[in-house]
KEKOLGU-367604 format. One record per residue (C-alpha): residue in three letters; x, y, z. Coordinates in pm, 1 decimal. Each point is the difference from the previous one (the first is absolute). Layout:
BEGIN
<node code="ALA" xx="X" yy="Y" zz="Z"/>
...
//
This chain:
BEGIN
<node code="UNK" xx="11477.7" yy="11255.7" zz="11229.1"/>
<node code="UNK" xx="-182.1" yy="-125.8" zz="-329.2"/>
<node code="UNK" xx="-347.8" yy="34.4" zz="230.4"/>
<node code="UNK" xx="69.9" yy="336.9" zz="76.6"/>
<node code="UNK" xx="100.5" yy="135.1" zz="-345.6"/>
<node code="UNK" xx="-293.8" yy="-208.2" zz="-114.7"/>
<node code="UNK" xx="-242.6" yy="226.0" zz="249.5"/>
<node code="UNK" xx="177.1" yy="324.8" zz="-83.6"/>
<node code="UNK" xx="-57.6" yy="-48.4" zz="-385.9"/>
<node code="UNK" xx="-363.6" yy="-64.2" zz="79.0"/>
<node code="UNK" xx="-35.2" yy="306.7" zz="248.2"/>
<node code="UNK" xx="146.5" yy="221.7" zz="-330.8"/>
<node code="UNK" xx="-248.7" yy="-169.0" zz="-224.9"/>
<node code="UNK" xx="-321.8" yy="36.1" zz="178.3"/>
<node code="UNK" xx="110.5" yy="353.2" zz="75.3"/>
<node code="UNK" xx="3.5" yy="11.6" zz="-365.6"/>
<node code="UNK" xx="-346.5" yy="-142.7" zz="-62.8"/>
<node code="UNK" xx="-204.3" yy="169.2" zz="255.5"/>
<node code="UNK" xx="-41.6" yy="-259.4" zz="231.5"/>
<node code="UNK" xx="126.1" yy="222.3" zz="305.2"/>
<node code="UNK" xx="-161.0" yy="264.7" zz="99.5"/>
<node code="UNK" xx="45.0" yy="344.5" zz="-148.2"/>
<node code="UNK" xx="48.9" yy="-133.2" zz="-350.8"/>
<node code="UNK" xx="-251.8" yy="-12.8" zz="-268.6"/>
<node code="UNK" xx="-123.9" yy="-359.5" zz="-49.5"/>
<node code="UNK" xx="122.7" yy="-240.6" zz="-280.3"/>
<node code="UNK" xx="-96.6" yy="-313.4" zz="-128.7"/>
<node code="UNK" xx="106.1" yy="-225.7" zz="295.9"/>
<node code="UNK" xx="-203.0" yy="68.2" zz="322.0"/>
<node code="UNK" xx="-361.2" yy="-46.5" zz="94.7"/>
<node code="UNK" xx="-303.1" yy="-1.3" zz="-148.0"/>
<node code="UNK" xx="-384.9" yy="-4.5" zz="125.9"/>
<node code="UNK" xx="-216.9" yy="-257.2" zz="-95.0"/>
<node code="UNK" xx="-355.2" yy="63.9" zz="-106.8"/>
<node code="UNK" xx="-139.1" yy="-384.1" zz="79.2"/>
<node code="UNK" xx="106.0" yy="-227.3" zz="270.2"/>
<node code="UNK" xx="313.2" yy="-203.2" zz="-4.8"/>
<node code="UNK" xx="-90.3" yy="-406.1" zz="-115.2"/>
<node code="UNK" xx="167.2" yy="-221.3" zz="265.1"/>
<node code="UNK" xx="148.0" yy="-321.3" zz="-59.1"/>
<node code="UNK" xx="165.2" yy="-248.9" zz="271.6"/>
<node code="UNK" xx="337.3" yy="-29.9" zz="133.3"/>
<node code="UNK" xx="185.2" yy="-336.8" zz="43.2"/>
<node code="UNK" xx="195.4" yy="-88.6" zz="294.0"/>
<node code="UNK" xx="367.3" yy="66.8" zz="-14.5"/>
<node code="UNK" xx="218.6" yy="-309.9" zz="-67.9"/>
<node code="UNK" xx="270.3" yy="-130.5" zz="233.4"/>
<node code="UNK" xx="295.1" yy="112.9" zz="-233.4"/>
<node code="UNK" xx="93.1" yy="222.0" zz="-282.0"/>
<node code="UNK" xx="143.9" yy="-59.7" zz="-292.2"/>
<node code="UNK" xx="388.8" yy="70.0" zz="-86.8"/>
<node code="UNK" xx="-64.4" yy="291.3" zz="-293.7"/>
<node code="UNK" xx="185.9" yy="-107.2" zz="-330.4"/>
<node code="UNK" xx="-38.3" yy="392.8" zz="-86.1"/>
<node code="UNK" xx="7.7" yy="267.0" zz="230.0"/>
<node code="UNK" xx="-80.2" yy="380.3" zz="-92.9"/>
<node code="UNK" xx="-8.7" yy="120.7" zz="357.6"/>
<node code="UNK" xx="76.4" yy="-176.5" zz="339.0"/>
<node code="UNK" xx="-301.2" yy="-85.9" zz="217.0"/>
<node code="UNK" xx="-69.2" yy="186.9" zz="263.1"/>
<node code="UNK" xx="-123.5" yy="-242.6" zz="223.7"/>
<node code="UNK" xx="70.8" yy="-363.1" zz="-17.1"/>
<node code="UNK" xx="-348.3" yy="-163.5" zz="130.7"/>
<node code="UNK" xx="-314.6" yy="-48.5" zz="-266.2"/>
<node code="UNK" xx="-292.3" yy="232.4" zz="103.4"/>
<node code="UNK" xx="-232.2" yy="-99.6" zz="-262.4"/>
<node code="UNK" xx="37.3" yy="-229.8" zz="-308.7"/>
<node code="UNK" xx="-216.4" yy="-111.3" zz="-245.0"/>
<node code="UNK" xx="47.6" yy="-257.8" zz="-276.0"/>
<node code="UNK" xx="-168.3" yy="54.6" zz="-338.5"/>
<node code="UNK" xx="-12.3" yy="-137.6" zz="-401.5"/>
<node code="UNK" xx="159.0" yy="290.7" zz="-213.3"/>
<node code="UNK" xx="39.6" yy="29.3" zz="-325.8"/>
<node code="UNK" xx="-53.3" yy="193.0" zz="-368.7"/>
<node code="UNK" xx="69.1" yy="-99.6" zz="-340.9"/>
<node code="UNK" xx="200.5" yy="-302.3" zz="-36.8"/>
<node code="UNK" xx="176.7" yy="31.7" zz="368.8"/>
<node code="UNK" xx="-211.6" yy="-181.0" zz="234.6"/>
<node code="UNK" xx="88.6" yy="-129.0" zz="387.3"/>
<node code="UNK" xx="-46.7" yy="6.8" zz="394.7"/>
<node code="UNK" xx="94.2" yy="268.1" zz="202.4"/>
<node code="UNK" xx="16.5" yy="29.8" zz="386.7"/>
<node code="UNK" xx="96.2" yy="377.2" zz="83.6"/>
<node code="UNK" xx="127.5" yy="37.9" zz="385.2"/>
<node code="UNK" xx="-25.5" yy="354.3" zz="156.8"/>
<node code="UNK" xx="266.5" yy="61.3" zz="159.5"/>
<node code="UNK" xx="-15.5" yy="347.2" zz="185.6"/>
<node code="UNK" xx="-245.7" yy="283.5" zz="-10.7"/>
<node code="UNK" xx="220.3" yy="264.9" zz="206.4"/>
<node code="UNK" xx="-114.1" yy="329.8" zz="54.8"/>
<node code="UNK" xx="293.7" yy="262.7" zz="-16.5"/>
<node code="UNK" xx="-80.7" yy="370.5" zz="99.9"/>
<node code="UNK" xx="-250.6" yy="116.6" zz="-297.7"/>
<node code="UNK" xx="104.3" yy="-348.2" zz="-214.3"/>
<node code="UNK" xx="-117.7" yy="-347.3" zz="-12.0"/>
<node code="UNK" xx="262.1" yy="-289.3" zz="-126.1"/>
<node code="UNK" xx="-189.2" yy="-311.0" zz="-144.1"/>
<node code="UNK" xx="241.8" yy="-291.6" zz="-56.7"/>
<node code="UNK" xx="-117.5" yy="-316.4" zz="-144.4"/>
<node code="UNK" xx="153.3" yy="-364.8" zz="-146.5"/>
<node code="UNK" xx="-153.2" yy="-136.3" zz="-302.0"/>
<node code="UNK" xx="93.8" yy="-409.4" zz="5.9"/>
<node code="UNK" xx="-91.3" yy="-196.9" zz="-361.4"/>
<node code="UNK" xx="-209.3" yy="-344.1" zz="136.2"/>
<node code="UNK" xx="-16.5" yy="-138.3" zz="-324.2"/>
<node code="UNK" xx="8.5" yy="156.2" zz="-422.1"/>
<node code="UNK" xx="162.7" yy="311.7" zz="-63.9"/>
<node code="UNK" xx="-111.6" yy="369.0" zz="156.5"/>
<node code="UNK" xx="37.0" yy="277.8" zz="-172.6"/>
<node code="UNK" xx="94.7" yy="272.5" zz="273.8"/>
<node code="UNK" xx="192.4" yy="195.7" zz="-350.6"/>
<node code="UNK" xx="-319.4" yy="239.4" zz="-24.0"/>
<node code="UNK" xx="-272.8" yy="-175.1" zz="169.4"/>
<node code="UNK" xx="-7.8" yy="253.5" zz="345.9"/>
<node code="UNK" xx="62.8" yy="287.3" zz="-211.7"/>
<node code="UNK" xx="-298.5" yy="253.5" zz="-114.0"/>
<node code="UNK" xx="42.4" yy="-85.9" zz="-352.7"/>
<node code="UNK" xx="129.2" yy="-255.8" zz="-209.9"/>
<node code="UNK" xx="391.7" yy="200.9" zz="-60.0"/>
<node code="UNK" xx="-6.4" yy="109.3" zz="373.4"/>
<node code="UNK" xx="262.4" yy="-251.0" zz="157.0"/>
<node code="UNK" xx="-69.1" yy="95.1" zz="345.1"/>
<node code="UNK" xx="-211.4" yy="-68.2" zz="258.6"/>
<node code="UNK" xx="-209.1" yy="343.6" zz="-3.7"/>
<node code="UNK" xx="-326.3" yy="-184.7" zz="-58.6"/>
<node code="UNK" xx="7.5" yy="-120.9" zz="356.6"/>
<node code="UNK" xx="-212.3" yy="220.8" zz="223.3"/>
<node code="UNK" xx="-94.2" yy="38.6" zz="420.7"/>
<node code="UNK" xx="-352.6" yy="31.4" zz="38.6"/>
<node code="UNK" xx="-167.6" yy="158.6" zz="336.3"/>
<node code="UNK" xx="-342.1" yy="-118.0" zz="-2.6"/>
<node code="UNK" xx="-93.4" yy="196.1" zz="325.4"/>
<node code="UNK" xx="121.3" yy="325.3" zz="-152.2"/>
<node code="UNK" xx="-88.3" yy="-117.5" zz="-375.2"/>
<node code="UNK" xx="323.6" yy="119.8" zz="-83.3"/>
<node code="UNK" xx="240.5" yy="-219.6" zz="-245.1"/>
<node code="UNK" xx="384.7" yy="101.2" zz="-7.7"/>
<node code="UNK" xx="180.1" yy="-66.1" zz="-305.3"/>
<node code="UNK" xx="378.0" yy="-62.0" zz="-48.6"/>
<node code="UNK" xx="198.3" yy="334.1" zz="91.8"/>
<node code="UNK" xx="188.7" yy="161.2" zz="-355.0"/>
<node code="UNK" xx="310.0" yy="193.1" zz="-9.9"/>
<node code="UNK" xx="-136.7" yy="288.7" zz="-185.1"/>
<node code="UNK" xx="-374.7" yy="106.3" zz="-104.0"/>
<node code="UNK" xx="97.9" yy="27.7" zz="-399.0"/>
<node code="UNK" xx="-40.5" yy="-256.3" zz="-244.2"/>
<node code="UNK" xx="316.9" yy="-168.4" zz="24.5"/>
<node code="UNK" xx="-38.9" yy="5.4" zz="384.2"/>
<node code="UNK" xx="102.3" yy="-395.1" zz="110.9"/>
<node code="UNK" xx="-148.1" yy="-216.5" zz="303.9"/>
<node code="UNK" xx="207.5" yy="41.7" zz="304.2"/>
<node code="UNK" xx="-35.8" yy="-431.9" zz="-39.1"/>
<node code="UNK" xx="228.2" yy="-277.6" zz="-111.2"/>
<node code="UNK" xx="35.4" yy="-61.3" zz="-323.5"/>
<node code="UNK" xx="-118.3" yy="-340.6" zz="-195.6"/>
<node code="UNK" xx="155.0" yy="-23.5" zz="-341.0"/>
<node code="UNK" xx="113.1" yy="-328.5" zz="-61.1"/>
<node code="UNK" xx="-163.6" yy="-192.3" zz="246.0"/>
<node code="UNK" xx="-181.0" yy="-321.8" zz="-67.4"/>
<node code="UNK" xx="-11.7" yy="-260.0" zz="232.7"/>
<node code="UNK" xx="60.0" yy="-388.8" zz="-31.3"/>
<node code="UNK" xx="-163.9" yy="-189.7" zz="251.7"/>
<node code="UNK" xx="212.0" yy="23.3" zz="306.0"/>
<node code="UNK" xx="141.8" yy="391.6" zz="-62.6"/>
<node code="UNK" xx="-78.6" yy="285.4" zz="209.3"/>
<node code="UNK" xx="13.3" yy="403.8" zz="-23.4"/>
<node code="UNK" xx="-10.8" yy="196.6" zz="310.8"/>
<node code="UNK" xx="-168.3" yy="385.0" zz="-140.4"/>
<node code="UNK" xx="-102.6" yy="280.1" zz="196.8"/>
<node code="UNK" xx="-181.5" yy="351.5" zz="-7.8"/>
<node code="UNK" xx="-4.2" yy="326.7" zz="142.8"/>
<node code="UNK" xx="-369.0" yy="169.4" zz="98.4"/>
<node code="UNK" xx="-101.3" yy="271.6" zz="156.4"/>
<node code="UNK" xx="-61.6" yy="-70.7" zz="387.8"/>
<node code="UNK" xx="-367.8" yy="-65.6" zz="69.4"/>
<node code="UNK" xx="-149.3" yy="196.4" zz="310.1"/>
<node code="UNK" xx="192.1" yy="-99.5" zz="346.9"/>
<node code="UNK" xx="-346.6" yy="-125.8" zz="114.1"/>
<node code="UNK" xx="6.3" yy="-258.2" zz="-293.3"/>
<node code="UNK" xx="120.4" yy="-333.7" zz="137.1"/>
<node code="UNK" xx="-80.5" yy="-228.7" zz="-279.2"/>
<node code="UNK" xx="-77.1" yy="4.1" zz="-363.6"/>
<node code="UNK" xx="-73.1" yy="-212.7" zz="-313.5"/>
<node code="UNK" xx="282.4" yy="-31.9" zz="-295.5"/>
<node code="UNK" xx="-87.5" yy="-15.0" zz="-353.7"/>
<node code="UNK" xx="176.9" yy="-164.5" zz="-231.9"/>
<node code="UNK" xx="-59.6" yy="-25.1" zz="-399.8"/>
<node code="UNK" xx="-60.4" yy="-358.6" zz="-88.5"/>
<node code="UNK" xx="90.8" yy="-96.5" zz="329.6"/>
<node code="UNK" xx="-336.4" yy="105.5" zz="182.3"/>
<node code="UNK" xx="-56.7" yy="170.2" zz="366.5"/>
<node code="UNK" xx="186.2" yy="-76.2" zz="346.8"/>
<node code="UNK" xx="-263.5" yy="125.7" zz="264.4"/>
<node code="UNK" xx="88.9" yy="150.0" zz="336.1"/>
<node code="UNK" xx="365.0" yy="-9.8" zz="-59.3"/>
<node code="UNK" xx="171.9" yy="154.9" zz="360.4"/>
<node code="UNK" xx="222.4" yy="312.8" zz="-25.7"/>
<node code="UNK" xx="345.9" yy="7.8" zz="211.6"/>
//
């Protein structure tokens, strides 16, 4: 029941924002890119993912398709990171990224450090990115006006001891149906390449 009021809510908002057809486009959707897309690698998946201490959103699938571990850190907040992608489902004209961020060791800042700026408690700075197409799809919004939020969980609050987990997600706009794979961006966090869409 939750999953389907959950995917109602975010048919209404990217109605809103322009993402579907017919509508004018927002701030959430894609974008062309004038220079080729850097590539980075992807890591093997692990055997087993981690129990999340903090959950915004359930996961929509429960095997790792990509995962990367990484140092993060700004000002006095410094630690390891390994971020587990979880599902990259492809719903009608949407896209669902879900993702677990597990602490390895410090403290990581996940408050505002996947937002686009440093008061943006979301995770709106994370971005698809079709390299074939040159096309990069930022994180679907509710509205196209300045106080338009990130159809996205929400990250206020969360720092993470060593051990603690948060399970996030986003909504994008669905790349092409011919578009099998594609590379996740992630601020601070760096690039997943060739990540498979359900």
């Amino acid at each position: 029941m939750r999953k389907t009021i959950a995917l109602a809510v975010a048919a209404a908002a990217l109605a809103g924002c322009g993402v579907l057809p017919g509508v004018p486009q927002g701030s959430g959707g894609e974008e062309r890119q004038s220079r080729p897309v850097s590539e980075s690698t992807t890591a093997s998946a692990p055997a087993q993912q981690p129990e999340p201490a903090q959950e915004s959103a359930p996961p929509q699938q429960s095997a790792v398709i990509a995962t990367k571990e990484t140092k993060v850190g700004a000002g006095d907040m410094y630690g390891e990171a390994r971020v587990d992608l979880t599902g990259l489902k492809r719903q009608g004209r949407t896209t669902t990224l879900t993702w677990v961020i597990t602490a390895l060791d410090g403290k990581v800042n996940v408050h505002n450090s996947l937002g686009t700026g440093t008061l943006d408690f979301t995770v709106s700075g994370v971005a698809l990115i079709d390299p074939v197409n040159a096309k990069r799809y930022r994180v679907a919004r509710n509205g196209t006006g300045a106080d338009a939020t990130c159809v996205c969980a929400g990250t206020q609050g969360q720092f993470l001891e060593k051990g603690e987990a948060s399970t996030l997600y986003a909504v994008f706009a669905a790349p092409p149906a011919d578009v099998s794979t594609i590379n996740v961006e992630m601020p601070g966090i760096g690039v997943f390449t060739d990540v498979p869409i359900a």
